[in-house]
N, C-alpha and C positions, 0 to 999 in steps of 0.2 A: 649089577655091581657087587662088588665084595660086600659082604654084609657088612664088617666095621666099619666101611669106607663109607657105605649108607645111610646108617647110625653116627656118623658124625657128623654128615651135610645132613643129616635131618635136625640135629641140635642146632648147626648153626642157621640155618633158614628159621629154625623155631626163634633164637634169638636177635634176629633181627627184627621180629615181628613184635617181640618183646621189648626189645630196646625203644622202637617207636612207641607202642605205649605208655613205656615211661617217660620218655619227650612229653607227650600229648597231654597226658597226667602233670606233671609235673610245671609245664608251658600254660597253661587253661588259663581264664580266670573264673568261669563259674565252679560252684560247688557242685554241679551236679556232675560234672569233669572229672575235677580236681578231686574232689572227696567221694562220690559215688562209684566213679571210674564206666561211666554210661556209654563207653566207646568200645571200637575193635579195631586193631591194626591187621596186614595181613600184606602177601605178598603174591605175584601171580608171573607166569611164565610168557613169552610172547605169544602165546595163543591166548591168554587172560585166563586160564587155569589156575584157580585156587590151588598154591602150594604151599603154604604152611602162616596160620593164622595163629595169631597169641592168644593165649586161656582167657577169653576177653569174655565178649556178651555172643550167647550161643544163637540167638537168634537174628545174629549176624552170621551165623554160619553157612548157612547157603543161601540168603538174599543179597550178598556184598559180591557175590562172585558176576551173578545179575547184572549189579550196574555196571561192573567194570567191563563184561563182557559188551554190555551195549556199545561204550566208550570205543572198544579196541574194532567193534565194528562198522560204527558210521562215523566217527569223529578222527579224524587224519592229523597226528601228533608230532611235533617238534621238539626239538631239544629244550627245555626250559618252560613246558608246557607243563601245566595244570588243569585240569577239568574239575569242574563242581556240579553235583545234581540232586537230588531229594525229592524228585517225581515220582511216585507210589507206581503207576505203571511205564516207570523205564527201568525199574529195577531198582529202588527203592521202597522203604517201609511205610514208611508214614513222615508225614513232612518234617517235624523238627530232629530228624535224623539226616543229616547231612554227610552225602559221602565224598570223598577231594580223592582224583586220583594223580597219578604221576608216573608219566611213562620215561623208562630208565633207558637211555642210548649208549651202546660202543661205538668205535670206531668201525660199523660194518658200511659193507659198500653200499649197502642198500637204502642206507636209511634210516630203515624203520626200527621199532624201539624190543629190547630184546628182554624185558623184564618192567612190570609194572608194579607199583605198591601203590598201596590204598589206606586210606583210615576212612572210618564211619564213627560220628559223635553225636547221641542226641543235644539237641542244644534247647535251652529251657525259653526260647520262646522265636518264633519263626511268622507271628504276625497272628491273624486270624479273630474272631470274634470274643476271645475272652485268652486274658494273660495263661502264660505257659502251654499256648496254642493244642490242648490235650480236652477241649472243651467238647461237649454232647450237642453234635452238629447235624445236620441231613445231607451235606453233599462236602465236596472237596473244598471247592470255591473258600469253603467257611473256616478251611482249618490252617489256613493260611498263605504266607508264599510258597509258589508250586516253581521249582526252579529246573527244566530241563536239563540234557547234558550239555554244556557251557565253559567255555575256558576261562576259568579266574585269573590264571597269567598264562602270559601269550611271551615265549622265548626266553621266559624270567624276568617281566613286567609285567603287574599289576593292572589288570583290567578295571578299571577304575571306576567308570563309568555303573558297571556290572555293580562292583562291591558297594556304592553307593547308593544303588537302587534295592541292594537288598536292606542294607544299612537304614535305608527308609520307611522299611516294611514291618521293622521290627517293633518291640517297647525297648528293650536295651541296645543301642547299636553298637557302644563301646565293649558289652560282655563279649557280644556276636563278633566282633571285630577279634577282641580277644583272641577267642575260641578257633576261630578262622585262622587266623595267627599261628595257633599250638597244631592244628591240624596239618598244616605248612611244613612248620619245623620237623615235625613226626616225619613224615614223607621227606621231606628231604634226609633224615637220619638215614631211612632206610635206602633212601638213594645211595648215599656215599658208601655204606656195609656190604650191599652187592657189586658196588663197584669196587672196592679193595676185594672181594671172595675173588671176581675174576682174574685182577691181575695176580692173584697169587697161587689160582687154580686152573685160569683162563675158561673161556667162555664153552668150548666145546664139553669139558668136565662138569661146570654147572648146568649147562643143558641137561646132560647125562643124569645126572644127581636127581635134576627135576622130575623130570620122565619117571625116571626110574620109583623116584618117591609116592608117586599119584600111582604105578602100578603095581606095588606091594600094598598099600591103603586098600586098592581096589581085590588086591587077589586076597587080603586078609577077610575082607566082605564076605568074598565069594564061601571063603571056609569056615565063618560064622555061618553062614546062610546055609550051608550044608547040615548043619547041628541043630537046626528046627527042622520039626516035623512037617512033612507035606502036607496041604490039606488048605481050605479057607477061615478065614477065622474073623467072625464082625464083630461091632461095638458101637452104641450109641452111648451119646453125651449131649449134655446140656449146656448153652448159657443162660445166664436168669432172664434177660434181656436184652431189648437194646437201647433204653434210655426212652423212649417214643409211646413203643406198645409194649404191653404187658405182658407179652407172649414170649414161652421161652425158645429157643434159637436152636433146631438139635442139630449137631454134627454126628454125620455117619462114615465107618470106615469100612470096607471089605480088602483083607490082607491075604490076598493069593500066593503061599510060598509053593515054589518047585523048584527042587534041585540047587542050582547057585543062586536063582533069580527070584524076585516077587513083585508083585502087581498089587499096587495100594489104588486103592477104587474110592473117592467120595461121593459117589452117587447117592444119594438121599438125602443129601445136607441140605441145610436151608436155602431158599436163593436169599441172595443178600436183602440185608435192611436197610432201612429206611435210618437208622440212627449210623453210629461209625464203628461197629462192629464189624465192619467187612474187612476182610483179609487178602491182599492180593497174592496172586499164585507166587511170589517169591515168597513169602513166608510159611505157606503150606508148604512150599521145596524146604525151607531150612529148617522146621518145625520134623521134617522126615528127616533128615538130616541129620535133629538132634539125636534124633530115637534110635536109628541105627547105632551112630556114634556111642552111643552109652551100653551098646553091644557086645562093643569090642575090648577089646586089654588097652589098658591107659595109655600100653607106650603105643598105639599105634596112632601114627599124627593125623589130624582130619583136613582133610584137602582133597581135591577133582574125585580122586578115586571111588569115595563114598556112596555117591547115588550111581555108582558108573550100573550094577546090577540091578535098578531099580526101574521100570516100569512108573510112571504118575499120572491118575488120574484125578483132575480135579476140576469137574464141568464149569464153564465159563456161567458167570451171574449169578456164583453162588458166592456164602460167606467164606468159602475157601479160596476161590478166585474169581474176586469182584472185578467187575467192570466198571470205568471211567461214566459219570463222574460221580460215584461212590464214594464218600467221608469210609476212613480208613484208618483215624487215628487210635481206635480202638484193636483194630485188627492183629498191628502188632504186639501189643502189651497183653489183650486178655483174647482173643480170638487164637492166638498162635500156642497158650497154655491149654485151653482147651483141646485143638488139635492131638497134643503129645499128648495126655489123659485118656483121650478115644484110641491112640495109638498101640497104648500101653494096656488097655483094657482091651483090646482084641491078643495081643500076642500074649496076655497071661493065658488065653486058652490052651496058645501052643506050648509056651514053656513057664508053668507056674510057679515052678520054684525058683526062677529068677528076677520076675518081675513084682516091682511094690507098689505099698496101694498110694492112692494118688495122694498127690502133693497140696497143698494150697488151691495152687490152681488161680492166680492171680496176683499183677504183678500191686493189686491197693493204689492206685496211679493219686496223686495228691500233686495238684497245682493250685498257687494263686497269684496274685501281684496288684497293684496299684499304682498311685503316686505316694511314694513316703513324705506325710508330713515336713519331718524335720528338714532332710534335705531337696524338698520340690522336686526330688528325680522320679523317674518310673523305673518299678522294680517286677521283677516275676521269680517263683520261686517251680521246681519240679522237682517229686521224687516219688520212688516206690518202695513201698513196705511191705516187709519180709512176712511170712508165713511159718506153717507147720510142714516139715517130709511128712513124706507118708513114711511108715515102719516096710520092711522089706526084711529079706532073706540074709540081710547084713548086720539088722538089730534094728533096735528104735531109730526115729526117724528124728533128727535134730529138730532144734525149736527157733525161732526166731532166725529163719535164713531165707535166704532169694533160692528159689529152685526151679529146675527146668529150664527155660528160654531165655531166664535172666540170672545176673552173673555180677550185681550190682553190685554193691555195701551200701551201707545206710550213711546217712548223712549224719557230723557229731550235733549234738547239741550244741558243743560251743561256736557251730560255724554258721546253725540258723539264726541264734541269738546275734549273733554280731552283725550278720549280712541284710537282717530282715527285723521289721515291726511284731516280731510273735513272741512268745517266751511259753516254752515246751513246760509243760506240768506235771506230765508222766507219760515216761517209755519205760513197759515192764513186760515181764512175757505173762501170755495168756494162759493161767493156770487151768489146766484139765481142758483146754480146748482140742487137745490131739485125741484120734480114737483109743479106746481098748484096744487092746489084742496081745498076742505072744510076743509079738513086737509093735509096740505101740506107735502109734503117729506124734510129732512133735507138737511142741505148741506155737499157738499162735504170737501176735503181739498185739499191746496197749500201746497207741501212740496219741497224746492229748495234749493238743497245741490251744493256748489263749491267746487271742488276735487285742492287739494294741493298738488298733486303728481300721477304719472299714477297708474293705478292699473284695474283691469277685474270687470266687474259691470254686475249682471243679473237683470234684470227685469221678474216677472213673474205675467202678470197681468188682469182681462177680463173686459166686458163691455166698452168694447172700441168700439164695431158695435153695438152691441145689447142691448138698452138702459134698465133700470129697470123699469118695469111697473107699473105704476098706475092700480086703480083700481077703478069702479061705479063713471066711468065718469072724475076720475082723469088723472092730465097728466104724461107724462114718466118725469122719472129723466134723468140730461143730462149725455153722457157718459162721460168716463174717456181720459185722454189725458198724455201721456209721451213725452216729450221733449226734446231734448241733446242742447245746448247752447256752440257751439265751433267756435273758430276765428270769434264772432258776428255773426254766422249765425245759425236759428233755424231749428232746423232736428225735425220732426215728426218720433217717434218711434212707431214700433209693440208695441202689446202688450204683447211680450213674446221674448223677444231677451239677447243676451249675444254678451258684446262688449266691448275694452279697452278705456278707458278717458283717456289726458293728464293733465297736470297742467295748472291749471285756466278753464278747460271745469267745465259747469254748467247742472247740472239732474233736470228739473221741473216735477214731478208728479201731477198731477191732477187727485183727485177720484172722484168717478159719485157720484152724490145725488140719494138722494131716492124716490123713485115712489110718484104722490099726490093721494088722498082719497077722493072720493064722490066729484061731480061737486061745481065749487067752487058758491055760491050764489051771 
């Protein structure tokens, strides 16, 4: 295609993807929605080819294509159809990530559907043995409803039956319902914007556009991938744990570049655990995903094309791709940062002066809930707190931000206070928790919630042993610290535990800063 003419179907595919987001966002009623923004909208071709996804949450980046793909190949679709799934092994993350797809129909002879859109939303509680379904579990069973690929409206009705057995599984059914609700709306936004693109560019032009999108992405790869060095290049990394045994968890990576192409190898990783740190192969796919993406020049859009030169190995029963019935809720949030750290730490061998040192390296996962007192209801709350960059070749490394896999914002103050029994103490950044260096690592953060009433609180959290590293002579960021604050005495927490607070106990989080860069002068 013309280049201009390419460059403007690439903004508007990107703004459709964006406009569902803001539906989604805007439609929700939890905060972790609404004010986090813990979703990703996206759009896909009738083959289910990821074609252009909104700046959303990256570590939906190549697990969302997964489930849709499953959808477009065993599930036979109608006009007015809706599918829902959040099963870790049909192409899903972890269970309270819920993906809704929708398959978009013209008037073709055939049928079948010519354009699909998706959103994925973590939703802050999906059942399971302790509120905000994020709890330190040993198999799947535990972490809540496992919902296959399934049509929640069949023609554009309400599968009711379906919605009310999940509604049954939950602590909040009304949020779930919500949320359910705004994920609807989104997808249908995006339904109606590909439908006016056609009738006013028609259907053969956006096929064209498509295609043609996913193979400039992919030939841009190919010309990055030409600007490293040939050669092999490993890296080992750690998690602290898994919640169970004390043993740390290494992932290993062998990065074979040649020519356009390269062979990412996880041979040596751990085999999975026994806690929920296991990762299925869709998230070691988007966790590559990211790292290429972060490769390339900003305008280039991330869709199909990306892993098209990519080779992936990642041995089956391990923590990069566990096996059924594997607990997994860890997988996605702090299994898939680790990932990109080990990724990143092999390719600085090949190109040093553009890779930085590592980030945080965890997403601080905080759940709890209850029955609230005042109003008899049950309430669950989720979120994740922000870290230290690492410093890199572009300057210091910001302070108190989500990095890597997640793409979140923090939740306000004013919306835990209103919505929940806590009342926040102090959120401050973490002074001097980033490394030294020429370009220093950022800081962490202070997050201290006083609990107003008892309730089950998880923690799920790493870099608590194994600091983030610095890089060419920089120093490590400091690790992370959880704290419980009861009857004035301070308790040093795991960094992966589930455990009940009374009224008036205090939770201090501390997240790790970020690695420093190049010795400091």
């Amino acid at each position: 295609m013309d280049p201009i003419e390419l460059e403007i179907f690439k903004s508007l595919f990107i703004y459709v993807a964006e406009e569902m987001g803001v539906t989604l966002r805007r439609t929700a009623f939890s905060p972790n929605i609404k004010e986090r923004r813990d979703y990703s909208c996206a759009i896909y071709n009738e083959e289910g080819l990821l074609v252009a996804q909104g700046d959303h949450m990256p570590v939906h980046l190549g697990s969302m294509p997964m489930a849709v793909r499953r959808v477009v190949r065993s599930i036979p679709m109608k006009k007015g159809d809706v599918v829902i799934l959040n099963d870790p092994f049909e192409g899903g993350t972890h269970l309270p990530d819920i993906t809704m797809i929708t398959a978009v129909f013209l008037d073709n002879a055939d049928g079948t559907p010519f354009f699909y859109v998706a959103s994925r939303a973590h939703h802050s509680d999906i059942g399971g043995i302790a509120p905000g379904s994020m709890a330190l579990t040993r198999e799947i069973y535990q972490e809540g409803l496992r919902i296959p690929a399934v049509k929640l409206v069949e023609e554009g009705k309400w599968n009711e039956p379906l919605l009310n057995l999940i509604l049954s599984n939950v602590r909040t059914p009304s949020e779930r319902e919500g949320d359910l609700t705004a994920q609807l709306s989104a997808n249908r936004v995006g339904e109606k914007r590909l439908l006016e693109m056609v009738r006013k560019y028609g259907k053969e032009k956006i096929a064209e556009a498509m295609s043609a999108l996913i193979d400039y992405t992919a030939n841009m790869v190919q010309k990055r991938l030409e600007q490293i060095p040939d050669g092999t290049y490993k890296a080992l990394d750690f998690l602290d744990d898994d919640g169970i045994s004390p043993d740390p968890i290494p992932i290993q990576v062998a990065i074979q570049k040649k020519g356009k192409s390269v062979l990412i190898d996880f041979n040596g990783s751990s085999h999975q655990v026994e806690g929920n740190l296991n990762a299925v192969f869709s998230i070691t796919h988007s966790a590559v995903a990211y790292v290429l993406r972060a490769l390339l020049p900003e305008e280039v859009p991330a869709n199909a094309g990306i892993l098209s030169s990519v080779q992936l190995i990642a041995p089956s029963g391990t923590v990069v791709n566990a096996i059924y019935p594997a607990s997994v809720a860890g997988g996605n949030v702090e299994t898939s940062q680790r990932i990109v750290d080990v990724l990143l730490k092999a390719l600085h061998q090949a190109i040093p002066e553009l890779i930085p040192a590592a980030s945080s390296g965890t997403m601080n996962n905080l759940s709890f809930g209850g029955l609230h007192y005042e109003s008899a209801e049950s309430f669950t709350y989720y979120e994740t707190i922000g870290g230290g960059m690492g410093g890199g070749p572009l300057g210091d490394g910001d302070s108190a931000v989500q990095t890597h896999m997640t793409n979140s914002l923090n939740t306000p103050i004013e919306a835990m206070e209103y919505n929940l029994p806590i009342r926040v103490k102090r959120y401050a950044i973490r002074a001097g928790s980033g490394g030294k260096g020429e370009k220093k690592g950022g800081d962490g953060i202070i997050r201290e919630i006083e609990f107003l009433q008892p309730m089950t609180v998880s923690i799920l959290s790493d870099r608590r042993k194994f600091a983030p590293y610095g890089l060419l002579g920089g120093e490590d960021g400091k690790p992370g610290e959880n704290i419980l604050i009861s009857q004035g005495q301070e308790i040093r927490l795991p960094s992966k535990k589930v455990f009940s607070v009374q009224k008036g106990d205090c939770l201090r989080i501390e997240t790790p800063g970020g690695g420093g860069w190049g010795m400091k002068k």
